[in-house]
C-alpha positions as CSV (number, residue, x, y, z in Angstrom):
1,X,-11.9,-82.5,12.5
2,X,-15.6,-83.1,13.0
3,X,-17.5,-79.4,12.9
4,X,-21.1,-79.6,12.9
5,X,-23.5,-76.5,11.6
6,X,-25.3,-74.7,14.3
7,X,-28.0,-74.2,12.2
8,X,-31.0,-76.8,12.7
9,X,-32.6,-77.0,9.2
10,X,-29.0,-77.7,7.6
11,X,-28.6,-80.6,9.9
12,X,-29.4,-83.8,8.6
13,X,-29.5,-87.3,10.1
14,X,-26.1,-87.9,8.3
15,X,-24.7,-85.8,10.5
16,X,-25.7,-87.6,13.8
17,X,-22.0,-89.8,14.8
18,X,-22.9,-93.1,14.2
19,X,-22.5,-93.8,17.8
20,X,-25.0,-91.4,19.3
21,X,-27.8,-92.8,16.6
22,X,-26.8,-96.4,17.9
23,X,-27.2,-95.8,21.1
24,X,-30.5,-93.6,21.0
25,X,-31.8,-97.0,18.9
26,X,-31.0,-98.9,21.9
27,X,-32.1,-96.7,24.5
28,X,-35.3,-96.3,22.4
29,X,-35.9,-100.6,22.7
30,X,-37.6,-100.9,26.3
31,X,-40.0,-97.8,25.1
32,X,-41.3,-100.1,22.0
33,X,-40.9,-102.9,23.8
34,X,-43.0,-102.2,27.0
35,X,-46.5,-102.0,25.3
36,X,-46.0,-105.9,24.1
37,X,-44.5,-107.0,27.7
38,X,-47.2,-105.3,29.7
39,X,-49.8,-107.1,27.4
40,X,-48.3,-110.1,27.5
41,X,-48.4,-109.8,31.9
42,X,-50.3,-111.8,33.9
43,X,-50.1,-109.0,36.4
44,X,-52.1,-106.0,36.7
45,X,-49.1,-103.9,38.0
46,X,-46.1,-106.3,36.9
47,X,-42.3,-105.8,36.8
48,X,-42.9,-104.7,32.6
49,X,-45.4,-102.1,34.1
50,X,-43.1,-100.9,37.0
51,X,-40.1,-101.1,35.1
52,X,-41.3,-99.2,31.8
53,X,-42.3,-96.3,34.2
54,X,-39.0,-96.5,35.9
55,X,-37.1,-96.5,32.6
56,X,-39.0,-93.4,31.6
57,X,-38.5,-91.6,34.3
58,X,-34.6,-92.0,34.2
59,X,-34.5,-91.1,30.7
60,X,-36.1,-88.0,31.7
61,X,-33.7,-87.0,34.5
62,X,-30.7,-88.2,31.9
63,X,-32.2,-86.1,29.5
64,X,-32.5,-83.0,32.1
65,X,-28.8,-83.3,33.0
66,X,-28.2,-81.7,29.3
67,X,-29.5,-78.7,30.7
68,X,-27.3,-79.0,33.7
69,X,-23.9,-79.6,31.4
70,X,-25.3,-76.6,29.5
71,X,-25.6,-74.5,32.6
72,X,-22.1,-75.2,33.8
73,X,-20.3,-74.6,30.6
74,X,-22.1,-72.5,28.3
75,X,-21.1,-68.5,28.3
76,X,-24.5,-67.3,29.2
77,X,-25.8,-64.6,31.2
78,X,-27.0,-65.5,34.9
79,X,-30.4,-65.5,34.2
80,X,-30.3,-68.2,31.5
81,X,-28.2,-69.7,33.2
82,X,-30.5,-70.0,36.4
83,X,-33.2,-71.0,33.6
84,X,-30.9,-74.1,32.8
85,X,-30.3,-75.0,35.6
86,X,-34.1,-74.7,36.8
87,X,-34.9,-76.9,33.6
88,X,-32.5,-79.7,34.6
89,X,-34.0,-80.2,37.9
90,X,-37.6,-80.4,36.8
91,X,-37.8,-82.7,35.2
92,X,-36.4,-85.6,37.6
93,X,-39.2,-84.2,39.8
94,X,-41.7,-85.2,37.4
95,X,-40.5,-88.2,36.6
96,X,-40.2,-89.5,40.3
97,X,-43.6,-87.8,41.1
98,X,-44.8,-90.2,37.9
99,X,-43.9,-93.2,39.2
100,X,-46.0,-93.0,42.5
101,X,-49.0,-92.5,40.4
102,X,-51.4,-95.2,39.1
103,X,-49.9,-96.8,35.9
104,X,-52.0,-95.1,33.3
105,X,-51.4,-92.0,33.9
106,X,-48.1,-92.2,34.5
107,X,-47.7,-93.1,31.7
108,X,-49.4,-90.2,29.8
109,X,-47.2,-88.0,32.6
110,X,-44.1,-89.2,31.5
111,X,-44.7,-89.5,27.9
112,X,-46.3,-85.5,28.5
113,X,-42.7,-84.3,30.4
114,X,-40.6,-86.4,27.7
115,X,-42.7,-84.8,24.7
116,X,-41.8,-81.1,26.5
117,X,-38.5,-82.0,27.1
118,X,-37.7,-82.7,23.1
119,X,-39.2,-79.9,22.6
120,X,-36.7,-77.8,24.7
121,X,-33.8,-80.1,23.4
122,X,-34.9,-79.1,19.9
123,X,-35.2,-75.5,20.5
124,X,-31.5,-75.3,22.3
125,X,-29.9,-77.7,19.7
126,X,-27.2,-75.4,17.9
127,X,-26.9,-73.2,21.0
128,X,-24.8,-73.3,24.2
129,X,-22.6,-76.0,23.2
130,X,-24.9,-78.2,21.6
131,X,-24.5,-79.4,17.7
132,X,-27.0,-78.8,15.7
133,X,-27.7,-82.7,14.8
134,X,-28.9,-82.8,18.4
135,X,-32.2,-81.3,17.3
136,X,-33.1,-84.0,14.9
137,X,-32.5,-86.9,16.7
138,X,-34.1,-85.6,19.9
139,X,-37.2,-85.1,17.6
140,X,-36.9,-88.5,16.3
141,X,-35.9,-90.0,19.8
142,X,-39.1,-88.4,21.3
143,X,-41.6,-89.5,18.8
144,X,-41.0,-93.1,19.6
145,X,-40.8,-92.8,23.7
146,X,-43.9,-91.0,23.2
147,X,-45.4,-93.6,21.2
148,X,-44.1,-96.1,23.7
149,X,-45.6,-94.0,26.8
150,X,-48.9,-93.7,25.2
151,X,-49.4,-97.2,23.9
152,X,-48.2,-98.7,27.1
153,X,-51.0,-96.5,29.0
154,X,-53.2,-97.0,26.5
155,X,-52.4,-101.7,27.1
156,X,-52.4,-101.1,31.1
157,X,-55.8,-98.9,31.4
């Protein structure tokens, strides 16, 4: 059986199941790839614009639910609890707040709210529930959607 340490700095990117790392690698594709497709538009505000923002901002609500799972199942005292829960729900809000605002800087809003929430994920990784390999490749994971966010605001300003 699979036991992973609950202690961050003894988690290494070995421990991540090759299945999580895979799939973080291919959710983290329309992040890199949406600078190069909004440059590439014709449009001011094309589909690669409103879809990059749209991506982004469902990542963060998936992203949020971890607080929700953690909230649900976790043996934690109410008001951590009611702080997990609060967590999971803010984020979404930003998210669909940051597609409603001009491109540019919904971008920087969304790569803001994603760089908060990895750090949250980071800081809870080895606690309620969560392996300590969680950490890491949240760290990693958020340095590249951030670079995405940024360099697509950065293409459609």
């Amino acid at each position: 059986m699979w036991t992973a340490s609950t202690n961050r700095q003894e988690a290494t990117a070995s421990d991540v199941p090759l299945v999580a790392r895979l799939l973080a690698y291919a959710a983290a594709v329309p992040f890199l790839a949406a600078p190069l497709m909004i440059y590439l538009e014709e449009a001011e505000d094309g589909p690669s614009t409103r879809g990059a923002i749209v991506y982004a901002a469902l990542i963060l609500s998936f992203l949020a639910g971890i607080r929700w799972g953690q909230g649900l199942f976790s043996q934690v005292d109410k008001d951590r609890r009611d702080r997990l829960f609060f967590w999971s729900i803010v984020p979404p809000l930003i998210g669909w707040d940051a597609v409603f605002l001009p491109e540019t800087v919904g971008f920087f809003v969304l790569a803001l709210a994603i760089g908060v929430q990895g750090a949250i994920d980071f800081t809870e990784s080895g606690k309620g529930g969560l392996p300590a390999w969680f950490g890491k490749i949240r760290l990693h994971m958020t340095a590249i959607a951030m670079t995405g966010l940024i360099s697509a605001g950065l293409v459609s300003a």
